[in-house]
py3Dmol code that shows the C-alpha trace and the ligand (Angstrom):
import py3Dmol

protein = """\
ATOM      1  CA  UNK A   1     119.151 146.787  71.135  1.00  0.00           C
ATOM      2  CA  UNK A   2     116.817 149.391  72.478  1.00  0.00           C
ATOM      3  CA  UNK A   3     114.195 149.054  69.831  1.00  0.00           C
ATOM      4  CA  UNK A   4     114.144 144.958  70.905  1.00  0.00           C
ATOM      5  CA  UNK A   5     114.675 145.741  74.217  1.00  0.00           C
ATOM      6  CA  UNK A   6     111.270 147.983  73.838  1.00  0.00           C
ATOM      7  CA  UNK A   7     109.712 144.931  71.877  1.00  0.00           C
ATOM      8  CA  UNK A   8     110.009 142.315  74.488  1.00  0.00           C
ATOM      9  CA  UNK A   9     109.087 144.725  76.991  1.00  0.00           C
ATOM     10  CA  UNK A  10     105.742 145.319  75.238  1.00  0.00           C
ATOM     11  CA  UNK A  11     105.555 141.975  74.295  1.00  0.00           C
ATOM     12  CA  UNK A  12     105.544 140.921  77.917  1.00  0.00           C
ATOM     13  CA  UNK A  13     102.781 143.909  78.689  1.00  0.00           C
ATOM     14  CA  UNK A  14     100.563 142.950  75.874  1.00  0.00           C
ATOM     15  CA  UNK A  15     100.662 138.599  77.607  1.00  0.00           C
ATOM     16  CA  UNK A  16     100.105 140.001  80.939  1.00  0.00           C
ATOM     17  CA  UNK A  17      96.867 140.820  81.465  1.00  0.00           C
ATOM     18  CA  UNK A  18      95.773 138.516  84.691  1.00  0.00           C
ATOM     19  CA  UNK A  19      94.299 135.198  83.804  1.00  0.00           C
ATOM     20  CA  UNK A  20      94.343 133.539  87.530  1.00  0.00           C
ATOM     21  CA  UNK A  21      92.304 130.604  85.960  1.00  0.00           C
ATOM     22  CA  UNK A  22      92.986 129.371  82.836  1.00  0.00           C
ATOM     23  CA  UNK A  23      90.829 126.404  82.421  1.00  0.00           C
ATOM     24  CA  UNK A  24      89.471 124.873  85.416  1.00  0.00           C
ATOM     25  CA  UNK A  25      87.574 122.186  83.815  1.00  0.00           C
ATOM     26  CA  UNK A  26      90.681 120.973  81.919  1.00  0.00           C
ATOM     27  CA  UNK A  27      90.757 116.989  81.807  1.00  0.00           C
ATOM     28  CA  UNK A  28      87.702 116.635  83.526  1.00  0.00           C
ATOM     29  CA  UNK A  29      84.038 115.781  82.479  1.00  0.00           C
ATOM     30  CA  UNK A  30      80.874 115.969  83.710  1.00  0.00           C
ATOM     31  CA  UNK A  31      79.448 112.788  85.573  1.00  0.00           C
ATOM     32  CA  UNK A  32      75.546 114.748  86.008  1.00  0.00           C
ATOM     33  CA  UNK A  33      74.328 117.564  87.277  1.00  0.00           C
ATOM     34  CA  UNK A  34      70.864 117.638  89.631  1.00  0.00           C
ATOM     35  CA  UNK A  35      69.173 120.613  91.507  1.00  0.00           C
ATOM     36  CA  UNK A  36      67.501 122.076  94.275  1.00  0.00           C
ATOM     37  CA  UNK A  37      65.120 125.509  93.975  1.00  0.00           C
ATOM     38  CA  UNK A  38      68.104 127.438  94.170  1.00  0.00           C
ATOM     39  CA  UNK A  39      71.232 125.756  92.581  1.00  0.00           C
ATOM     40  CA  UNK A  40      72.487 122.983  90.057  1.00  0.00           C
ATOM     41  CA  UNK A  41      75.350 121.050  91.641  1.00  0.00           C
ATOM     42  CA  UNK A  42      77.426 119.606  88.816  1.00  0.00           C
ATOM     43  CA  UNK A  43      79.746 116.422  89.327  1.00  0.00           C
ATOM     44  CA  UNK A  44      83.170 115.838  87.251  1.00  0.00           C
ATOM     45  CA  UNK A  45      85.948 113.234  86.842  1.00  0.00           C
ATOM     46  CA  UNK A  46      88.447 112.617  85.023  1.00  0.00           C
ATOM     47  CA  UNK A  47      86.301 109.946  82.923  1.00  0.00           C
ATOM     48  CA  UNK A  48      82.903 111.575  83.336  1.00  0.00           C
ATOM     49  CA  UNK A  49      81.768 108.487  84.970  1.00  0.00           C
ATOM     50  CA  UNK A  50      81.607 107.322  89.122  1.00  0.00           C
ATOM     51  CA  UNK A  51      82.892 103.853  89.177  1.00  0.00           C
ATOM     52  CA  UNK A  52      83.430 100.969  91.788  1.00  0.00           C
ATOM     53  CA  UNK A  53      85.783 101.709  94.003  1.00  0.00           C
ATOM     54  CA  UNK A  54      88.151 104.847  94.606  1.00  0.00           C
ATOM     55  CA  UNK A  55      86.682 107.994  92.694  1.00  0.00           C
ATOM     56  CA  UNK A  56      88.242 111.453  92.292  1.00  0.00           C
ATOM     57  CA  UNK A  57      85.328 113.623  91.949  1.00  0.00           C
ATOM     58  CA  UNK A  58      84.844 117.615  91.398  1.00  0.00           C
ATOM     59  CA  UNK A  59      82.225 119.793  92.320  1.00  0.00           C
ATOM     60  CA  UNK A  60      80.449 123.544  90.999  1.00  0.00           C
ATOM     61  CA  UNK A  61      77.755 125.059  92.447  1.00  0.00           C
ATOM     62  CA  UNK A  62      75.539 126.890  89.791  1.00  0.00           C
ATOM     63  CA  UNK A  63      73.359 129.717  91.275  1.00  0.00           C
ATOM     64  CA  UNK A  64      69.966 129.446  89.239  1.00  0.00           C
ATOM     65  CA  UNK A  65      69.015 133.339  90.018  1.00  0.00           C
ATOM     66  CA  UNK A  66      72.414 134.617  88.123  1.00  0.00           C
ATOM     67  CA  UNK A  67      74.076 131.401  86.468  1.00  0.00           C
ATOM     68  CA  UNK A  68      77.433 132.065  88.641  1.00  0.00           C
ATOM     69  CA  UNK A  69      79.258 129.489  90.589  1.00  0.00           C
ATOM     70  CA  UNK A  70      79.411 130.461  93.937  1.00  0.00           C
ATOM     71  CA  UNK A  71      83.331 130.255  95.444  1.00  0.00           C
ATOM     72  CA  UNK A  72      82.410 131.052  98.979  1.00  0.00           C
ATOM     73  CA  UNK A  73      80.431 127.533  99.811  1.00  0.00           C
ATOM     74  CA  UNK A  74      81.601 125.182 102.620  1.00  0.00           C
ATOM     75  CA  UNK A  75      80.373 121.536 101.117  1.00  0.00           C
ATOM     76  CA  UNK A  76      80.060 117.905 102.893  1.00  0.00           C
ATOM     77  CA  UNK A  77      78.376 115.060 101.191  1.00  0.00           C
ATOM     78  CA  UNK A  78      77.073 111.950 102.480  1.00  0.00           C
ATOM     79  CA  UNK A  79      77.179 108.895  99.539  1.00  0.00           C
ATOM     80  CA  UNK A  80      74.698 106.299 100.607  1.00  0.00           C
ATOM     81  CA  UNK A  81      73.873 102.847  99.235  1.00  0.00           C
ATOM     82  CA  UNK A  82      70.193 101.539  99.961  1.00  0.00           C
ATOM     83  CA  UNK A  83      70.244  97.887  99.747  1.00  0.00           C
ATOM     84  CA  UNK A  84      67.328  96.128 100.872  1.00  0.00           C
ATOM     85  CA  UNK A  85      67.907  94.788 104.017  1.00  0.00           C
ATOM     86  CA  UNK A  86      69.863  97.972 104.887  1.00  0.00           C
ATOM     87  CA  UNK A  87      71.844 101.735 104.247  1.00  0.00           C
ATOM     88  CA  UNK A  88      75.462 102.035 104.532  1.00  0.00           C
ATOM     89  CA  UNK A  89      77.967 104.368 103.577  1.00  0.00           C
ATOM     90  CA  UNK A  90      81.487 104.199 102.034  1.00  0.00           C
ATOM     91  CA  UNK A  91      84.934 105.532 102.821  1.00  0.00           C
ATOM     92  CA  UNK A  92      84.898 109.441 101.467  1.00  0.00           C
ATOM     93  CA  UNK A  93      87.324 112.802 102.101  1.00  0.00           C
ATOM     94  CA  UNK A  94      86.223 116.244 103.279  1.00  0.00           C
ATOM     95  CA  UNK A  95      85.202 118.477 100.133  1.00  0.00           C
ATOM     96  CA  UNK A  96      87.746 121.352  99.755  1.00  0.00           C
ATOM     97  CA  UNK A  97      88.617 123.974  96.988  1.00  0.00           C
ATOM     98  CA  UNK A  98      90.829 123.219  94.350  1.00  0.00           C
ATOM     99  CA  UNK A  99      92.077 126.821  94.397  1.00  0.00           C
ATOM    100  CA  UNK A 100      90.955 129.782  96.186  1.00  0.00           C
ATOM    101  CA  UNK A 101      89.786 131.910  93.503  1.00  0.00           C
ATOM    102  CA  UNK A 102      88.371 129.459  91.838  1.00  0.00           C
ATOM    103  CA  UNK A 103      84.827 127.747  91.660  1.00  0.00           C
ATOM    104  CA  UNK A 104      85.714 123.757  91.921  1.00  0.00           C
ATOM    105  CA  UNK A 105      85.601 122.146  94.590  1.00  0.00           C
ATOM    106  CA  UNK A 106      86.998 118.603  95.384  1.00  0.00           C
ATOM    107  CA  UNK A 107      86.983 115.060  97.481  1.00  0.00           C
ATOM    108  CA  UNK A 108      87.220 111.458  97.143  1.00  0.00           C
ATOM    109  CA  UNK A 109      84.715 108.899  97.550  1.00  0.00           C
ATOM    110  CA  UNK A 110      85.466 104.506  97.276  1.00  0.00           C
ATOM    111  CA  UNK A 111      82.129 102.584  96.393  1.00  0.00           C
ATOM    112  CA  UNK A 112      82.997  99.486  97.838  1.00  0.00           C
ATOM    113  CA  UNK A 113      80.061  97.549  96.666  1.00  0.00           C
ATOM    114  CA  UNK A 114      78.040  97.824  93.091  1.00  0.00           C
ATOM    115  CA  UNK A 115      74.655  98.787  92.436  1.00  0.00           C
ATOM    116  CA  UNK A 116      71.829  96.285  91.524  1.00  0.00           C
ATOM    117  CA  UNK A 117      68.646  95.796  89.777  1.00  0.00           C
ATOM    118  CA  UNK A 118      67.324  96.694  93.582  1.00  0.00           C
ATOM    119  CA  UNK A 119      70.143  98.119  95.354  1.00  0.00           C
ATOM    120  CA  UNK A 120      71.911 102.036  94.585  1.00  0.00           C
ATOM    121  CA  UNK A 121      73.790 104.377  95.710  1.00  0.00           C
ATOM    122  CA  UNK A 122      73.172 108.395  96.077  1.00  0.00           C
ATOM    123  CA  UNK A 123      74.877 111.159  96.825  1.00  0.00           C
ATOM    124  CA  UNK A 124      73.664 113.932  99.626  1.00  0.00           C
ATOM    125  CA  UNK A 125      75.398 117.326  98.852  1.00  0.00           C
ATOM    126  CA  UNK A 126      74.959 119.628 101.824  1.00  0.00           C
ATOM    127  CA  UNK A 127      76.508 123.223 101.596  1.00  0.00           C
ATOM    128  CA  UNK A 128      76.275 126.371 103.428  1.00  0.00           C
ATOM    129  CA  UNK A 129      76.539 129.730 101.578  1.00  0.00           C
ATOM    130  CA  UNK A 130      76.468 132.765 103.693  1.00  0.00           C
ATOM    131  CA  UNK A 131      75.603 131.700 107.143  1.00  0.00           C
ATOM    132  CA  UNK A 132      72.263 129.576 104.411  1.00  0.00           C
ATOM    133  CA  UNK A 133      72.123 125.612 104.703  1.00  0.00           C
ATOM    134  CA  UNK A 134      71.161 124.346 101.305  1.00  0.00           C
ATOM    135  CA  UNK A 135      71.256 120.439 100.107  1.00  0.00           C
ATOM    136  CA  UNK A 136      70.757 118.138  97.257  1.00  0.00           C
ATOM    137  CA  UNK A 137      70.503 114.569  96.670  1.00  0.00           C
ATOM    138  CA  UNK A 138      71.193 112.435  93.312  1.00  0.00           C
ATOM    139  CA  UNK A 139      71.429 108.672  92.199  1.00  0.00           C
ATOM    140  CA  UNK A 140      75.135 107.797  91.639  1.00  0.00           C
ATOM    141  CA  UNK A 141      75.627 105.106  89.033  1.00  0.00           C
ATOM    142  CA  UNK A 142      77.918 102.250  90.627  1.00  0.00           C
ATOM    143  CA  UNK A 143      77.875  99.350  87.648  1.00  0.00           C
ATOM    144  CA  UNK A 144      79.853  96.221  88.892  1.00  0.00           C
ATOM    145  CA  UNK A 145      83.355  95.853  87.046  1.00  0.00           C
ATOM    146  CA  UNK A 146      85.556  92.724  85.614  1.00  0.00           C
ATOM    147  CA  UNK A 147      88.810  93.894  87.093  1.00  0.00           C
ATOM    148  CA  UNK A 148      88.745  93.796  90.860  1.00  0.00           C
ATOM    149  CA  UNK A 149      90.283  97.494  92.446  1.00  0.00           C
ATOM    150  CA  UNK A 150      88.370  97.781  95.636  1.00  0.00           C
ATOM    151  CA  UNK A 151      88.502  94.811  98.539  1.00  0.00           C
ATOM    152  CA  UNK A 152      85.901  95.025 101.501  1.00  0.00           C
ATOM    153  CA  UNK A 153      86.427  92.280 104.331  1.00  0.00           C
ATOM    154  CA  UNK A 154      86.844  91.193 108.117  1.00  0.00           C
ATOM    155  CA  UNK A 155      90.542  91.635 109.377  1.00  0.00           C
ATOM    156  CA  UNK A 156      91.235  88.729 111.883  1.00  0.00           C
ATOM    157  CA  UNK A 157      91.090  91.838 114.143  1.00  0.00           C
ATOM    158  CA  UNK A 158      87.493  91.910 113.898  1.00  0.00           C
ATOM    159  CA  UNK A 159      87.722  95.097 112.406  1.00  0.00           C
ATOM    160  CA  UNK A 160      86.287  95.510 108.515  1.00  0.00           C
ATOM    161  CA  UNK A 161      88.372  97.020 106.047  1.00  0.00           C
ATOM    162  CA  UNK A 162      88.330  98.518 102.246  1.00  0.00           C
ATOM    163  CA  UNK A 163      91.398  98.393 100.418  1.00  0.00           C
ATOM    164  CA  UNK A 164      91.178 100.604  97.672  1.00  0.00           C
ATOM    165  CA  UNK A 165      93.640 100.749  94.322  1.00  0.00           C
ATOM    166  CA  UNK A 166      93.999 104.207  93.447  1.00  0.00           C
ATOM    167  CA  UNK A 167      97.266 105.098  91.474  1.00  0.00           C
ATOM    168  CA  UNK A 168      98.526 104.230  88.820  1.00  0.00           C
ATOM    169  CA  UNK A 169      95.697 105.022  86.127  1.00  0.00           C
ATOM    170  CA  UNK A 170      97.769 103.950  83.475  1.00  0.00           C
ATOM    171  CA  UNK A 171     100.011 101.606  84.154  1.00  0.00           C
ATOM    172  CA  UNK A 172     103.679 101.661  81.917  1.00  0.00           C
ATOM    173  CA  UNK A 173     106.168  98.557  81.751  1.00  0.00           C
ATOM    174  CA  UNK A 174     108.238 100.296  84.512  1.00  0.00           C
ATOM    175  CA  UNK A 175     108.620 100.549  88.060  1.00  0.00           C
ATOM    176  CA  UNK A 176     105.241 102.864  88.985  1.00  0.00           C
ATOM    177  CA  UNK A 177     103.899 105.170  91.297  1.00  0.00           C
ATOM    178  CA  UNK A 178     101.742 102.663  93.508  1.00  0.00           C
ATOM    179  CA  UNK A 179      98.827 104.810  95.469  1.00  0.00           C
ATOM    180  CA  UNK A 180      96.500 102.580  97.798  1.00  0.00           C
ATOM    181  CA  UNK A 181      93.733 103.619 100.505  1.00  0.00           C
ATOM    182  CA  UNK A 182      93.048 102.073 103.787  1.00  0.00           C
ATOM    183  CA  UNK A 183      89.433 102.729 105.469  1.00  0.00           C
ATOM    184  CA  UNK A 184      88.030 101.072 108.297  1.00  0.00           C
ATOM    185  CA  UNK A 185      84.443 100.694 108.981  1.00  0.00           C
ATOM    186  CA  UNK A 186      83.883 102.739 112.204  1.00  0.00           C
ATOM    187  CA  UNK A 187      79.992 101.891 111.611  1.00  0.00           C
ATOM    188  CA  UNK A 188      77.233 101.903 108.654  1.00  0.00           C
ATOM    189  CA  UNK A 189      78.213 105.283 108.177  1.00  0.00           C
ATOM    190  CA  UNK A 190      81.500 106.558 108.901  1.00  0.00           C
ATOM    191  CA  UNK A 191      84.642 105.049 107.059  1.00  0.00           C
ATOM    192  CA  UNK A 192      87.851 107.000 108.493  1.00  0.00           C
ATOM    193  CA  UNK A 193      91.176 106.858 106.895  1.00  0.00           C
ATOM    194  CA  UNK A 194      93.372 103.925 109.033  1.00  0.00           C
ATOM    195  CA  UNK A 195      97.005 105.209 109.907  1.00  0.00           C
ATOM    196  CA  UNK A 196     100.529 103.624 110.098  1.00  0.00           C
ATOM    197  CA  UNK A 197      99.328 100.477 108.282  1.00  0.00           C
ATOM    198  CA  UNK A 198     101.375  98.258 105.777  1.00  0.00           C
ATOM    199  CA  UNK A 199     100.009  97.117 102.401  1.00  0.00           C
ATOM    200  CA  UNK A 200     102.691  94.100 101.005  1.00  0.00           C
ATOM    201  CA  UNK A 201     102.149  93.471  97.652  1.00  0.00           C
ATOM    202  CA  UNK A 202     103.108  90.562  95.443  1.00  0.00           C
ATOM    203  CA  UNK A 203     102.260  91.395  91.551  1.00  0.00           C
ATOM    204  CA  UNK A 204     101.911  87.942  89.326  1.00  0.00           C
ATOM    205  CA  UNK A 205     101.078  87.236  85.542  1.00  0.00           C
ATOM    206  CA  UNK A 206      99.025  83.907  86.834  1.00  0.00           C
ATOM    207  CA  UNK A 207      98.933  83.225  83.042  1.00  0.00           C
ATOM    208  CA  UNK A 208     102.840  82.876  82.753  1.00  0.00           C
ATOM    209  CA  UNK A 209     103.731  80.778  85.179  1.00  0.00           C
ATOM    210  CA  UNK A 210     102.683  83.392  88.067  1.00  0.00           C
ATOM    211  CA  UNK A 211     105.978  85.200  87.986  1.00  0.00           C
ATOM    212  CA  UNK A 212     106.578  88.434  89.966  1.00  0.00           C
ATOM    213  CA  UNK A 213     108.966  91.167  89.293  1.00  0.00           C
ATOM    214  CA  UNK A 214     111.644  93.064  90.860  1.00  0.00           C
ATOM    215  CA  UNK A 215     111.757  96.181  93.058  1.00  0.00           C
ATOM    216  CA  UNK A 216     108.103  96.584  94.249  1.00  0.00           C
ATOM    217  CA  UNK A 217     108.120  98.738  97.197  1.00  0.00           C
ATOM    218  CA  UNK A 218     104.940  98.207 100.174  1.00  0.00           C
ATOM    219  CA  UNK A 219     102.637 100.747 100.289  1.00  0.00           C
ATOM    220  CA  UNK A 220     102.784 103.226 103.677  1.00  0.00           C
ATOM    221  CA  UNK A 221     101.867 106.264 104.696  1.00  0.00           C
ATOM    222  CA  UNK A 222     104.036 109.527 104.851  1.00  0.00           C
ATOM    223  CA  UNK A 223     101.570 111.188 107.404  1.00  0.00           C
ATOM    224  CA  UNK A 224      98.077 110.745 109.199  1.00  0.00           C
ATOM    225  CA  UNK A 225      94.831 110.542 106.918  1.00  0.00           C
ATOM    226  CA  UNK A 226      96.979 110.570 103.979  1.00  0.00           C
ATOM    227  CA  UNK A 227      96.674 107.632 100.831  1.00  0.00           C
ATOM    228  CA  UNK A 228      99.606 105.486 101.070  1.00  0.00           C
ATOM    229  CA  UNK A 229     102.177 105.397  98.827  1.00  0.00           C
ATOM    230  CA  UNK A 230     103.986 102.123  97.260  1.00  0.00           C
ATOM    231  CA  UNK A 231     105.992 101.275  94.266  1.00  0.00           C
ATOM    232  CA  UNK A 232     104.581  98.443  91.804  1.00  0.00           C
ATOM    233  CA  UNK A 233     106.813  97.021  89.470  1.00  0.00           C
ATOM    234  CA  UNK A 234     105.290  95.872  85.743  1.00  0.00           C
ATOM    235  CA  UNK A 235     107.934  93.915  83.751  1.00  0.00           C
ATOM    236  CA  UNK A 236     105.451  93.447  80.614  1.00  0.00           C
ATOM    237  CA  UNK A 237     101.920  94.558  79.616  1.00  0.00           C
ATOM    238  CA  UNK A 238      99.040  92.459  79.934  1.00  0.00           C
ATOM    239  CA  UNK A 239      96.713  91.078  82.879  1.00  0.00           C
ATOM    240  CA  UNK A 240      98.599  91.271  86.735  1.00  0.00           C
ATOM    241  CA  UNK A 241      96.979  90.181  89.558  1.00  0.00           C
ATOM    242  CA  UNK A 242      98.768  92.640  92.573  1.00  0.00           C
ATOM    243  CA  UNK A 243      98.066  90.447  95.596  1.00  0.00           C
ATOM    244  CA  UNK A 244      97.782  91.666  98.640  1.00  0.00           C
ATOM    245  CA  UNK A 245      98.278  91.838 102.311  1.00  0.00           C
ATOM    246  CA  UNK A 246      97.324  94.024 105.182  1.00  0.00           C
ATOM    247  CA  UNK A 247      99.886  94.499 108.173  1.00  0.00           C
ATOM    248  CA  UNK A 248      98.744  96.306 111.109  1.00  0.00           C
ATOM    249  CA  UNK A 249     101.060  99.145 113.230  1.00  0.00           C
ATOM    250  CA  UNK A 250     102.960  96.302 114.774  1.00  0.00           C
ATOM    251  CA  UNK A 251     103.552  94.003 111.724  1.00  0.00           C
ATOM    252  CA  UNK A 252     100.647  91.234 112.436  1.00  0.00           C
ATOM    253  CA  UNK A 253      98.562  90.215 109.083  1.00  0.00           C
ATOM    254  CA  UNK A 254      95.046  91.298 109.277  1.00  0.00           C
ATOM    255  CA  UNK A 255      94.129  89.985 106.246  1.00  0.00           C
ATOM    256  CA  UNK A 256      95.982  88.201 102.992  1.00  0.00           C
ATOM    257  CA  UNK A 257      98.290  85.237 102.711  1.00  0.00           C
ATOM    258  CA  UNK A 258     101.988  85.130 101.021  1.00  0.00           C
ATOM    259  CA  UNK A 259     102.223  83.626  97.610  1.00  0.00           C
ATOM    260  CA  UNK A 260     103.988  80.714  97.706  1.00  0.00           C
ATOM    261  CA  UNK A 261     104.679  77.476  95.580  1.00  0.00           C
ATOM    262  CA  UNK A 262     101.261  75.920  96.731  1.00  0.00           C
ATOM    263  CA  UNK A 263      99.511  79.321  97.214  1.00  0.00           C
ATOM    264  CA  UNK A 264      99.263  81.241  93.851  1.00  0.00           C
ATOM    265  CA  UNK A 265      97.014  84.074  95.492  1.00  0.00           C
ATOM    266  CA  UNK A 266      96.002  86.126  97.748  1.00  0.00           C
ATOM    267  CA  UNK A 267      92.064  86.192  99.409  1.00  0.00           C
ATOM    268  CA  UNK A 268      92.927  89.957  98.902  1.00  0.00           C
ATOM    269  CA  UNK A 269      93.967  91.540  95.219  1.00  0.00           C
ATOM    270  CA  UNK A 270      93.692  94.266  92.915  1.00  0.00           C
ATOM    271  CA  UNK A 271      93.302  93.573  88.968  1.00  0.00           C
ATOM    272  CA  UNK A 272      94.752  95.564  86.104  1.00  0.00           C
ATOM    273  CA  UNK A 273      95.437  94.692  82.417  1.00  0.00           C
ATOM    274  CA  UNK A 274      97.472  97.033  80.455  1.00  0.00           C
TER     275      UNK A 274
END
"""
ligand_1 = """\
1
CU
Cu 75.955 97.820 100.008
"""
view = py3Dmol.view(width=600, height=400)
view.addModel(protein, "pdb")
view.setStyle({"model": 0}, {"cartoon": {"style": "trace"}})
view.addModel(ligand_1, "xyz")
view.setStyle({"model": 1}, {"stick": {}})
view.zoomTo()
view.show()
């Protein structure tokens, strides 16, 4: 007993030694990386990619001089789309670190419109290191998409809105984990989060008769500034068209019509095909 006793103990000294991080680039890949005289900012997602629509997107700062990431940055970007007759922005999240010992850094940003032959986005990085202002701009690809997962319109408030699909990534023949965002456009360049909104949906197979299923749940919010949080309901795999409407605080529909037996759809929908 003693000698196993002394064996796990040992063991268990031997696995300690201190690895705070394991892997912080673990699932994720590198979108691009672009530079400044002094750093390389790197990008990462999930896919590698920046697509239309909501984007979950990782940040490093590479010090040139040494080749370290610096941990002790405080980071805001500014995406930007420069279409011809104009700039705007797009709805995006403060940049905070993913842990504190660590050297990523993370936000969200929803391109609500693609690029074109004559019309991009890019991405400002500013970031202060030590009481030093720094920044860095890049192109960010935005290629248009088949499946619609972002919706940008007028409410009949007046107001305009983007209605982003952000959860699930892969959909399962089950009842899933629905997360939606709601932005409003404030002006060309500031998109806040909208609070104590409803988003109904109504998920149909249009090419089976436009059926539904059972035990979707609305999307709302469990606190201010927060995604909101639904539950869509997939009976089978294939293409569903998750229709949608927009409620305000007291109920009244902004935006998006009930499916009925002479309405198959909504003006406002996300696409998936699974
Ligand atoms: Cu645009």
């Amino acid at each position: 007993m003693l000698a196993m006793a002394l064996f796990f103990t040992s063991c268990r000294n031997n696995d300690e030694p201190v690895t705070p991080i394991t892997n912080e680039l673990e699932g994720l890949k590198k979108i691009k990386e672009f530079s400044n005289n002094t750093h390389i900012i790197e990008l990462y997602s999930a896919s590698g990619t920046t697509s239309l629509g909501y984007n979950d997107i990782k940040i490093r700062i590479k010090n040139k001089t040494d080749n370290s990431y610096e941990k002790n940055a405080t980071i805001s970007w500014m995406p930007v789309m420069h279409m011809t007759s104009m700039s705007h922005s797009c709805p995006k999240s403060t940049v905070t670190k993913v842990s504190n010992d660590g050297t990523l850094y993370k936000g969200y940003i929803v391109f609500q419109m693609p690029q074109n032959a004559t019309e991009y986005w890019d991405l400002k990085v500013d970031y202060t290191i030590n009481g030093t202002n720094y920044t860095a701009t890049s192109v960010i690809d935005v290629p248009a998409q088949t499946k619609k997962t972002v919706n940008s319109f007028m409410g009949s408030d007046n107001t305009r809105y983007i209605v982003a699909y952000v959860e699930p990534k892969t959909p399962k023949v089950a009842v899933n984990d629905l997360v939606v965002g709601v932005w409003k456009m404030q002006d060309m360049m500031s998109f806040p989060v909208v609070d104590g909104y409803t988003v109904k949906i109504d998920p149909r197979m249009p090419s089976m008769g436009n059926h539904s299923s059972p035990n979707n749940v609305h999307a709302t919010q469990n606190g201010a500034g927060n995604l909101y949080n639904g539950k869509l309901s997939l009976t089978m795999t294939g293409y569903w068209k998750i229709n949608l409407q927009l409620a305000n605080n007291s109920g009244t529909i902004l935006k998006g019509e009930e499916i009925t037996a002479t309405n198959e759809a909504s003006s406002i929908f996300f696409e998936i095909e699974f």
